[in-house]
mmCIF file of the C-alpha atoms, coordinates in Angstrom:
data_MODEL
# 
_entry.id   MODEL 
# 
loop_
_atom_site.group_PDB 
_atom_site.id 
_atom_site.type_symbol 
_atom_site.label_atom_id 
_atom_site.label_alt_id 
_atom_site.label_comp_id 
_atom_site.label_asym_id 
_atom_site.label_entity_id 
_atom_site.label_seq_id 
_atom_site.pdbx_PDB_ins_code 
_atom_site.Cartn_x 
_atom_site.Cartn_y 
_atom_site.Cartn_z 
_atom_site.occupancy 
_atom_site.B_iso_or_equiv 
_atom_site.pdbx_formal_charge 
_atom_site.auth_seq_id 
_atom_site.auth_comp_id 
_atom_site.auth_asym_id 
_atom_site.auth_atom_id 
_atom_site.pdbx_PDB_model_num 
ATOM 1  C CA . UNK A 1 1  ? 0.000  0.000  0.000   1.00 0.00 ? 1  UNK A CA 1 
ATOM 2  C CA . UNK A 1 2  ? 1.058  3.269  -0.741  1.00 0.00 ? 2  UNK A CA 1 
ATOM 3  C CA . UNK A 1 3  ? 1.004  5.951  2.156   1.00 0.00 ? 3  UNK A CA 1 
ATOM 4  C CA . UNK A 1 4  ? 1.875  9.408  1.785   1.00 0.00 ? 4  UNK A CA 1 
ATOM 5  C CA . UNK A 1 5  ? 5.516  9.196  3.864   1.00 0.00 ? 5  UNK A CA 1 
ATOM 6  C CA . UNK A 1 6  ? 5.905  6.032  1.574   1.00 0.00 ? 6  UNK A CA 1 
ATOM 7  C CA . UNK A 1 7  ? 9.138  6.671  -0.488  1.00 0.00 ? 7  UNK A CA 1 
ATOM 8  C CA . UNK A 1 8  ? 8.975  4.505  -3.399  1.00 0.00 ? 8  UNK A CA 1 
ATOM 9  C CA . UNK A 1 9  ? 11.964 3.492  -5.453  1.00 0.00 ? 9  UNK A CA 1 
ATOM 10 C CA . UNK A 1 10 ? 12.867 1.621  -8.725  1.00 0.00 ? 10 UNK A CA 1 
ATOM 11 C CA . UNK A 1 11 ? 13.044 -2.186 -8.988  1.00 0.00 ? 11 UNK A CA 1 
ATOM 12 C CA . UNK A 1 12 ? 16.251 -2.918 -9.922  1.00 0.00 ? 12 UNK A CA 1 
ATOM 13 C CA . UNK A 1 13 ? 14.956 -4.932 -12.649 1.00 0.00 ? 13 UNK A CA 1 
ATOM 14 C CA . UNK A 1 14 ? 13.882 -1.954 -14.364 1.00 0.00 ? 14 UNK A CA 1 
ATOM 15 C CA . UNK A 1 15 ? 15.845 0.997  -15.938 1.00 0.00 ? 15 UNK A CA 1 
ATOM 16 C CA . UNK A 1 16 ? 14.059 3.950  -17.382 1.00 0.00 ? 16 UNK A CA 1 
ATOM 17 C CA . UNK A 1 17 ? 15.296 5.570  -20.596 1.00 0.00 ? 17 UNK A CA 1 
ATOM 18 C CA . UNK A 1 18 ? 14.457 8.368  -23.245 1.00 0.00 ? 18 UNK A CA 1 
ATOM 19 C CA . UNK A 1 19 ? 13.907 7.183  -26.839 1.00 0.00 ? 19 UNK A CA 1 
ATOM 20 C CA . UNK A 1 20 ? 14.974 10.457 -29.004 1.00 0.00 ? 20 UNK A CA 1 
ATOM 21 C CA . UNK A 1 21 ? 13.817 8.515  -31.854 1.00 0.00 ? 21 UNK A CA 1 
ATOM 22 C CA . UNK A 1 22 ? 10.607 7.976  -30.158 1.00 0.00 ? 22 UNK A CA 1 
ATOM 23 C CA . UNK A 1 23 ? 10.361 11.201 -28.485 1.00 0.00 ? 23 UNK A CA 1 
ATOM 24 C CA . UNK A 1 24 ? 9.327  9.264  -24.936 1.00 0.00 ? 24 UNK A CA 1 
ATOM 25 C CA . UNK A 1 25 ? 10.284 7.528  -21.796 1.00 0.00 ? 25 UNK A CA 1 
ATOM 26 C CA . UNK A 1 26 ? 10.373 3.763  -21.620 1.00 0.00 ? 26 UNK A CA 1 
ATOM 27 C CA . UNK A 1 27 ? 10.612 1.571  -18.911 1.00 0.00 ? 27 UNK A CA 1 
ATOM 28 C CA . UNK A 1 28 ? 12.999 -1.207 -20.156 1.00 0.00 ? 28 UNK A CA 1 
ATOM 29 C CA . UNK A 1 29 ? 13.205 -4.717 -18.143 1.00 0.00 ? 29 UNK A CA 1 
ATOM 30 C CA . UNK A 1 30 ? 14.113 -8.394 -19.237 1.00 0.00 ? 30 UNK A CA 1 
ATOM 31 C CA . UNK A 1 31 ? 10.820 -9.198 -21.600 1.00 0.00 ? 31 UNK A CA 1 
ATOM 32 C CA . UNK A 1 32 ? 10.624 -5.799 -23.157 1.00 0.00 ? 32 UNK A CA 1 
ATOM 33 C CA . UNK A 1 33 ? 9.750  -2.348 -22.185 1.00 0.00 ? 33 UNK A CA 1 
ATOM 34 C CA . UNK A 1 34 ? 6.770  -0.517 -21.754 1.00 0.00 ? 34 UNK A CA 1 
ATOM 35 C CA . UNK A 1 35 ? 6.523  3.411  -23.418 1.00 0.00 ? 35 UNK A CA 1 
ATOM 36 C CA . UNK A 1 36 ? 5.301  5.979  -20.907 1.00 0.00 ? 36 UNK A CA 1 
ATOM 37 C CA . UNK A 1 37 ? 3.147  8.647  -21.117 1.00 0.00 ? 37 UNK A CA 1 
ATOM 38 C CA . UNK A 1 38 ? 4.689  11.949 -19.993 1.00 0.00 ? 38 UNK A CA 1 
ATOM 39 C CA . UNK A 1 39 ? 2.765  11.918 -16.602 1.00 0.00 ? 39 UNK A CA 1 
ATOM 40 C CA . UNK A 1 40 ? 4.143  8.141  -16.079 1.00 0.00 ? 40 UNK A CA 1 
ATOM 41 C CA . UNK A 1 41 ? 7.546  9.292  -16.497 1.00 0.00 ? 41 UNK A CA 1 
ATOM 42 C CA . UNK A 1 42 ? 7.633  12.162 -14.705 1.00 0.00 ? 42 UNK A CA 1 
ATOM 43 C CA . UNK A 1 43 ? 6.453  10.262 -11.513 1.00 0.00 ? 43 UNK A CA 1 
ATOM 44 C CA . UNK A 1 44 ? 9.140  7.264  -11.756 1.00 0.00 ? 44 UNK A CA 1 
ATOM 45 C CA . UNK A 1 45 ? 11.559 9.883  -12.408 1.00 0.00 ? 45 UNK A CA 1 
ATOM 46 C CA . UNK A 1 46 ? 10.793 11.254 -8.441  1.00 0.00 ? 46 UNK A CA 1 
ATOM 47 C CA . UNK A 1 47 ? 10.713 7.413  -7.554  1.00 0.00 ? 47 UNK A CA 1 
ATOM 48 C CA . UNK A 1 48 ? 14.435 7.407  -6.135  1.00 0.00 ? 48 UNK A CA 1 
ATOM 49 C CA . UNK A 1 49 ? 13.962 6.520  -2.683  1.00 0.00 ? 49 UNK A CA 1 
ATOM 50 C CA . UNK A 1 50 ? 14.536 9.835  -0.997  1.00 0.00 ? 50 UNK A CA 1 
ATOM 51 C CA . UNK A 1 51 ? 11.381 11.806 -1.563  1.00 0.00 ? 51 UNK A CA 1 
ATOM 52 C CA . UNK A 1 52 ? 7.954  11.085 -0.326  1.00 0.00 ? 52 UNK A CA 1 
ATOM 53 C CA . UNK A 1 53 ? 4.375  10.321 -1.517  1.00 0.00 ? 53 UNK A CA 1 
ATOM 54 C CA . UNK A 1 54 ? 3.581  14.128 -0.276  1.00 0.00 ? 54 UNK A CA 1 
ATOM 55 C CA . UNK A 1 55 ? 6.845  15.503 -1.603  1.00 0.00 ? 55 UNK A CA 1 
ATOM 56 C CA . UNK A 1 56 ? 6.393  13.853 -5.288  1.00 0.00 ? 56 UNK A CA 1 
ATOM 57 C CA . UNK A 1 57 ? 2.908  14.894 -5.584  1.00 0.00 ? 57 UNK A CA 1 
ATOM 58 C CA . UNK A 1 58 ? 3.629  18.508 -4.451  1.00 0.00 ? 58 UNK A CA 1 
ATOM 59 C CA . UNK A 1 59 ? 6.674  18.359 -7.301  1.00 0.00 ? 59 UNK A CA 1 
ATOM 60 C CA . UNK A 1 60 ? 4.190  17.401 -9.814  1.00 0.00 ? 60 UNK A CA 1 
ATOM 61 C CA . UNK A 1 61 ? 1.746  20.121 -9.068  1.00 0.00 ? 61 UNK A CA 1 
ATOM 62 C CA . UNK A 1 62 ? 4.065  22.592 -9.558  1.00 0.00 ? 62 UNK A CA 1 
ATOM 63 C CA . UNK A 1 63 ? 5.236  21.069 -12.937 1.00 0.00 ? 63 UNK A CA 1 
ATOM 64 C CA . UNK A 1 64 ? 1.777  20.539 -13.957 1.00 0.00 ? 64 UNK A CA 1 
ATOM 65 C CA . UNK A 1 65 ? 0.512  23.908 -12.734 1.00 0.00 ? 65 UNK A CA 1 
ATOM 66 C CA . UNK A 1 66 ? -2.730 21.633 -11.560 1.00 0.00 ? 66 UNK A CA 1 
ATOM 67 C CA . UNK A 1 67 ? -4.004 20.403 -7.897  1.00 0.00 ? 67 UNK A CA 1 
ATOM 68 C CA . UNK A 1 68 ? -4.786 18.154 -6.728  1.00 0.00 ? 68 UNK A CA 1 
ATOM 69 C CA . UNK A 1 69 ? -2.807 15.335 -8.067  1.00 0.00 ? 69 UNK A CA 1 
ATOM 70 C CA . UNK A 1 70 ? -2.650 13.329 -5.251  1.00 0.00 ? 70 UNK A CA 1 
ATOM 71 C CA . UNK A 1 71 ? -5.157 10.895 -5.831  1.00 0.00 ? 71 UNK A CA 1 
ATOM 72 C CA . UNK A 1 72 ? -3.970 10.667 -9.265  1.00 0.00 ? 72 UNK A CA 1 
ATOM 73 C CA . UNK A 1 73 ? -0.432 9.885  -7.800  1.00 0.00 ? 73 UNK A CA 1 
ATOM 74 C CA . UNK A 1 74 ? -1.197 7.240  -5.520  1.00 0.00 ? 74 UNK A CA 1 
ATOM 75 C CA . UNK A 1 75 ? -3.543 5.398  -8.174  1.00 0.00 ? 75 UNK A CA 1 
ATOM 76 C CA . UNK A 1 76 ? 0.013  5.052  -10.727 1.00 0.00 ? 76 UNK A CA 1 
ATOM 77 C CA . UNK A 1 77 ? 2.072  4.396  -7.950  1.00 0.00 ? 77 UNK A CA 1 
ATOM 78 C CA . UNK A 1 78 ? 0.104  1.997  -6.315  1.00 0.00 ? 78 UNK A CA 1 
ATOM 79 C CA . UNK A 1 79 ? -0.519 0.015  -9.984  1.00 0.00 ? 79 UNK A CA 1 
ATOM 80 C CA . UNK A 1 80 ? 3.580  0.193  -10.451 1.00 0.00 ? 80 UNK A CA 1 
ATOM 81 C CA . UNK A 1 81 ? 3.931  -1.165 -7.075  1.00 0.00 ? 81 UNK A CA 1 
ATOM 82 C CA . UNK A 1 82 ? 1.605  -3.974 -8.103  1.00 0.00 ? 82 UNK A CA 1 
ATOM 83 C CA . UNK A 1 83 ? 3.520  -4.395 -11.536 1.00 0.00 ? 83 UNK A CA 1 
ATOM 84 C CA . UNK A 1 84 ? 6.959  -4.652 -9.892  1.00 0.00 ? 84 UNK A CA 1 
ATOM 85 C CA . UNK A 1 85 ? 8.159  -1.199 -11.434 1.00 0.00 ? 85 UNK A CA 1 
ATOM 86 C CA . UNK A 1 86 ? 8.580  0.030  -7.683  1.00 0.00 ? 86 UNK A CA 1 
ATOM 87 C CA . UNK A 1 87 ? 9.644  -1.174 -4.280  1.00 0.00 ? 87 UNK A CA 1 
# 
């Protein structure tokens, strides 16, 4: 579950990237990779184990210029828990 002093982190299993050809983030693991949208991305990007549920979402308002995220937030998060994307 993700609670907002959580501070999620990458799996090691996954490394994210930007395509230039593509113009996008991916999220590359063993199988494959999966392309991110620019919201996606810019959430894994504050995943590094450091910053909290609060402090991410407050980030992403700013960059967005919209509130409130933080429902929005914890939905993803909680899915790339679930997918093995975070720990």
């Amino acid at each position: 579950m993700i609670t907002p002093d959580a501070r999620p982190c990458m799996s090691p299993r996954f490394h994210m990237q930007f395509e230039p050809t593509q113009d996008r983030w991916v999220l590359l693991f063993a199988e494959g990779l999966v392309h991110l949208n620019a919201p996606a991305a810019e959430i894994l990007q504050r995943c590094d184990g450091r910053r909290t549920v609060d402090e991410i979402v407050a980030e992403l308002e700013i960059v967005f210029s919209q509130t409130p995220l933080h429902d929005d937030v914890v939905v993803f998060l909680s899915q790339a828990l679930q997918r093995g994307w975070l720990q």
